[in-house]
N, C-alpha and C positions, 0 to 999 in steps of 0.2 A: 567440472563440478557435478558429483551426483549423489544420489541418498541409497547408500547400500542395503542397507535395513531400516524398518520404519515397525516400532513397538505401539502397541494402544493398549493401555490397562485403564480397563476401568473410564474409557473418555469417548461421551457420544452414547452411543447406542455399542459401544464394544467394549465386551468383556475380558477378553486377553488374546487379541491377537498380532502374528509376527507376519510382516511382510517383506519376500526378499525382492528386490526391484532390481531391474534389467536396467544398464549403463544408458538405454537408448529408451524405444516407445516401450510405455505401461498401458495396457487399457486395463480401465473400472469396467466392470460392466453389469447390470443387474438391472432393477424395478427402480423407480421412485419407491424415496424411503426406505431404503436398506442397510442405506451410510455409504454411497459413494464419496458423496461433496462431507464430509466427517473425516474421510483418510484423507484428502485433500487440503483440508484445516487442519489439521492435525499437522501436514508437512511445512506448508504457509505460516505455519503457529513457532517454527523453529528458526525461522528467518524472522519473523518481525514481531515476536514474544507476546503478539497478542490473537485474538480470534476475530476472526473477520467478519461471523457472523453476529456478534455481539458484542458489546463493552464489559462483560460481566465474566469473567473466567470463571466461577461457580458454576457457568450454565455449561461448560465444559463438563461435567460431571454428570457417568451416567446415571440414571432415575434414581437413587436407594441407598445410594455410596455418597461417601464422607471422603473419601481420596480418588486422584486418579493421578496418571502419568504419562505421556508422549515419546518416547525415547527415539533420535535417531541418530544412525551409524552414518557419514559422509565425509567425504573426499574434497576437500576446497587446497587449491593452487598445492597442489601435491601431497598438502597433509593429510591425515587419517584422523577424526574427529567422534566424538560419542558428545549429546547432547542429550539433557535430562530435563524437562519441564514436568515439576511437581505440578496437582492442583489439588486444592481443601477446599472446603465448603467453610471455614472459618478465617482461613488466614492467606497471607498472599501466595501469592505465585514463587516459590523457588525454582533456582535454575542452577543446573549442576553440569559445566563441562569438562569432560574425561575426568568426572568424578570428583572434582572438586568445584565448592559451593560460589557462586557469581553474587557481587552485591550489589553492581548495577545491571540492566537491559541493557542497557546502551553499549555495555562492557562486548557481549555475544551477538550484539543485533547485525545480522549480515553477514555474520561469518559463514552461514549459508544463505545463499543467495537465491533469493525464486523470483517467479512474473507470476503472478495470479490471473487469470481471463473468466471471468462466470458471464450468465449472461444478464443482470446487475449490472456487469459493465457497458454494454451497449447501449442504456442511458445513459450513461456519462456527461457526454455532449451537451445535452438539454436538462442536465440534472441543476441541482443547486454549485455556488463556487465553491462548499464545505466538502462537495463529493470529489471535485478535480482538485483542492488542498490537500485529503487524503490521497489522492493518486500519487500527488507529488510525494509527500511525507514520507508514505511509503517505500518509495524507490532510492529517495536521499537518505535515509534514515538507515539504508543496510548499503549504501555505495558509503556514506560519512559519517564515522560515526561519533564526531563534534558535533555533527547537525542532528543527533538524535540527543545528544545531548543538552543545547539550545533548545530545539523543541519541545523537551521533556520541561525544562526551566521555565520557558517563557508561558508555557499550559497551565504549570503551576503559579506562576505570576499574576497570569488572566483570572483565572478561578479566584485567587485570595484579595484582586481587586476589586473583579465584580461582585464579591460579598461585600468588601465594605462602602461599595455604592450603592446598594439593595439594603444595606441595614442602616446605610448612613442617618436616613428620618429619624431613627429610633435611637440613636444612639450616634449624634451628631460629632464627638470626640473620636471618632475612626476617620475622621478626613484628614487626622492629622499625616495621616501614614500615605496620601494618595499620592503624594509628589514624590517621595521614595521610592512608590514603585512603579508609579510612570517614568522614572528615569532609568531603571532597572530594565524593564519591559523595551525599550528604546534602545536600550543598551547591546540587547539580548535579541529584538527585533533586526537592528542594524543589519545582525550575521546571519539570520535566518533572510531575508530579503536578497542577499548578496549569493548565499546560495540559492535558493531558488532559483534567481536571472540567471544566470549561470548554467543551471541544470538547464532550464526550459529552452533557452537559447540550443543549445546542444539537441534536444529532445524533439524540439522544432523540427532541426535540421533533418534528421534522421526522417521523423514521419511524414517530411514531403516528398522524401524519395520514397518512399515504400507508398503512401498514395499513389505516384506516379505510376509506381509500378501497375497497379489496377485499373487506375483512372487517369493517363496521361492529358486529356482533354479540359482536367481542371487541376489547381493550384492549390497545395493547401498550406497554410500559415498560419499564424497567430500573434498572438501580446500578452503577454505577464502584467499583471493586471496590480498595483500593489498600491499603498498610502498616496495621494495625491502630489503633496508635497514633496516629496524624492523626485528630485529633478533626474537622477540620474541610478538606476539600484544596480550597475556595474562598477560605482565610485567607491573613495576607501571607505570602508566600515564606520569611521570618524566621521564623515560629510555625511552621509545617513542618519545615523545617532543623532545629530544635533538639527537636522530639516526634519526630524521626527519628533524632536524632544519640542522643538518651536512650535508643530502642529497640534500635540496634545497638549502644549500649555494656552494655545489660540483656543483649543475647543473645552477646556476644563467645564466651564458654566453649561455648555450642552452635555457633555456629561452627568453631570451634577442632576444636570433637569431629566436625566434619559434614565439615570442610575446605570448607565452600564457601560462598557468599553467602548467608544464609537471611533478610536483610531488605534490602528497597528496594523501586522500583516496576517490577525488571525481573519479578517478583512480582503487576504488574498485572491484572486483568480487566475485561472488559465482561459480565456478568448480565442477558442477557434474559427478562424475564418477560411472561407474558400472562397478565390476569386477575390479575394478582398471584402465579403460579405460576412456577417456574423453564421455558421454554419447551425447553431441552434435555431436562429430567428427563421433564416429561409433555406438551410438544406433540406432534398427528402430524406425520408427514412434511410435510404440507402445509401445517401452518404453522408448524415450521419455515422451510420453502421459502418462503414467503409473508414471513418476519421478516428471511431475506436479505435478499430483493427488496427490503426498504420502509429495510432502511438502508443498500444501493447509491444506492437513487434518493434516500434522504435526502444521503448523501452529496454526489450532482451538487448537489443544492438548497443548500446548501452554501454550494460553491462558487461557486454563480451568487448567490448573496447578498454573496458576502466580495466577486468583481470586477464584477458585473453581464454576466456572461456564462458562458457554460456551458463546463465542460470537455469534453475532448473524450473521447467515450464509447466504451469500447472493451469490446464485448460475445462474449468467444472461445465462439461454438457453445453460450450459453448454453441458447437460444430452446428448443431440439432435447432438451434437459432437464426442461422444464415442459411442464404440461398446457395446452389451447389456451387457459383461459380466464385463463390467468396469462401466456403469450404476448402475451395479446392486452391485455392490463393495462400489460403494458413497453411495449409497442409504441406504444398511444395517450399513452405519459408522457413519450417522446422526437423529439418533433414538432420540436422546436428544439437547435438546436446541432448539431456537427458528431458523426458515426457511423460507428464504423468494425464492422460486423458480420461473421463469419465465420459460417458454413453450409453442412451438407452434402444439405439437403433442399430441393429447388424450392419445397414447400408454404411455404415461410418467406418465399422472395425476393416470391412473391404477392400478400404483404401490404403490402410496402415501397416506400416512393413514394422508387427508387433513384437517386441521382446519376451513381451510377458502379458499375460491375461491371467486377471482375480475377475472369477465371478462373486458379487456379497451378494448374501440372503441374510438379514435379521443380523448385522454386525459379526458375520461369520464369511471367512473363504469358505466355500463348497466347489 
């Protein structure tokens, strides 16, 4: 899987430019604030039809313009692909592949497949469980794309009921709808929970062998972390649903007094432990850092398990955050597949057997 051509009109800080990318390493290379991590988003944008650096697809849009567009040429499991993300300053996002018009995301989400690495990810760990929800979302969301579909359903579910818990005071004849969509939500939660364990379990596995690899001296593990009441989130869809449906009808009146959603899987976490210890509460920084790394690159392993080819790895200025001997750990584990790196330090491009080098200045090759 790789991105042949990669177009920017009008998105970011770039005016119209065309990039042709090497099958294997890319490097970015330039100043802060040029638009490395921008052609990076821009590629990230075509796998999971949003922007990473924002919820706002308008802000996609460079300073003065009323339109822009991300265009990219790629190869997924033998086919030949053209993908089109419109963006307005007025109206949504369209998506056009091989020229004809998409009515859902969920339809295109995945069909190119990436790993994102920034260095934002190396909090992870110790971030909030809303930041390792997104990790997950992300990954499932372009491997399934029912589970982007649920996702998308149950978001809108969440939001339509948390308004009429929040307006409920005021307007006390909206509680008539809250059992509808708590059984909806439950419904729709079920499949989301079912994938998850699934995914994480498998995800697990991967990144304690790639820890090992660095740090055989410790163990690393975890636990999917979801609604109390699920005795079980690898049981059928059915037994979930209804240990879900009994828990939000147990907690209605705290709801009520809280105004807002206090069960589901939006509720979710991922718990990394090392040694059996929570690895936020008492690891160091370093491994931390190191637990990142081993469930990025589990991730790609993944991937290349689910289609027999690697996704395309997009690493913003990670390298230039780590110490050399964890540099040099990523570096020897991405020999294969296609690379898109950005970097503002020569010592980095040194070690990189390059395809291609773009230097940007000012949203311009030079």
């Amino acid at each position: 899987m790789n991105i042949q051509s990669l177009i920017l009109g009008q998105f970011r800080n770039y005016e119209n430019e065309r990039f042709i990318l090497d099958p294997a390493v890319n490097l970015i290379c330039g100043e802060n604030g040029q638009g490395k991590t921008n052609l990076l988003e821009a590629a990230a944008a075509c796998s999971t039809m949003r922007l990473f650096r924002t919820s706002q697809k308008k802000e996609g849009l460079r300073f003065g313009s009323e339109h822009a567009f991300i265009q990219a040429d790629f190869t997924a499991k033998g086919r030949e692909n053209t993908l089109e993300l419109r963006f307005s300053r007025l109206k949504a996002m369209e998506i056009y592949k091989n020229g004809v018009r998409q009515k859902r995301q969920a339809d295109v989400q995945g069909l190119l497949k990436t790993v994102l690495f920034c260095p934002e990810d190396l909090a992870l760990i110790r971030a909030g469980a809303g930041a390792r929800r997104r990790f997950l979302d992300t990954a499932l969301c372009q491997l399934r794309p029912y589970y982007a579909r649920y996702l998308e359903e149950y978001n809108r579910l969440h939001e339509h009921k948390t308004r009429i818990l929040r307006d409920s005071e005021e307007k006390p004849s909206l509680l008539s709808m809250w059992e509808d969509f708590s059984l909806r939500m439950a419904h729709i939660g079920a499949q989301i929970i079912r994938y998850r364990a699934y995914y994480c379990n498998k995800l697990l596995a991967h990144a304690a062998a790639v820890y090992a690899d660095i740090a055989p001296q410790e163990k690393l593990s975890g636990v999917y972390r979801t609604v109390s009441a699920v005795t079980d989130p690898f049981a059928p869809a059915r037994q979930i649903e209804q240990e879900l449906i009994d828990h939000v009808m147990r907690h209605k009146p705290a709801e009520l007094a809280a105004r807002s959603c206090l069960s589901g899987p939006h509720k979710d976490d991922l718990e990394i432990l090392l040694d059996g210890r929570s690895a936020a509460s008492f690891g160091s920084q370093g491994q931390v850092r190191t637990c990142t790394l081993s469930l990025k690159l589990a991730e790609r392993e993944l991937f290349f398990d689910e289609d027999g080819e690697y996704p395309v790895l997009l690493l913003d200025d990670v390298l230039s955050e780590l110490d050399r001997r964890r540099q040099d750990f990523v570096l020897n584990r991405i020999a294969d597949g296609q690379v898109l790196i950005t970097c503002c330090e020569d010592g980095i491009s040194e070690k990189l057997r390059t395809g291609a080098v773009f230097c940007i200045q000012n949203g311009k090759i030079i």
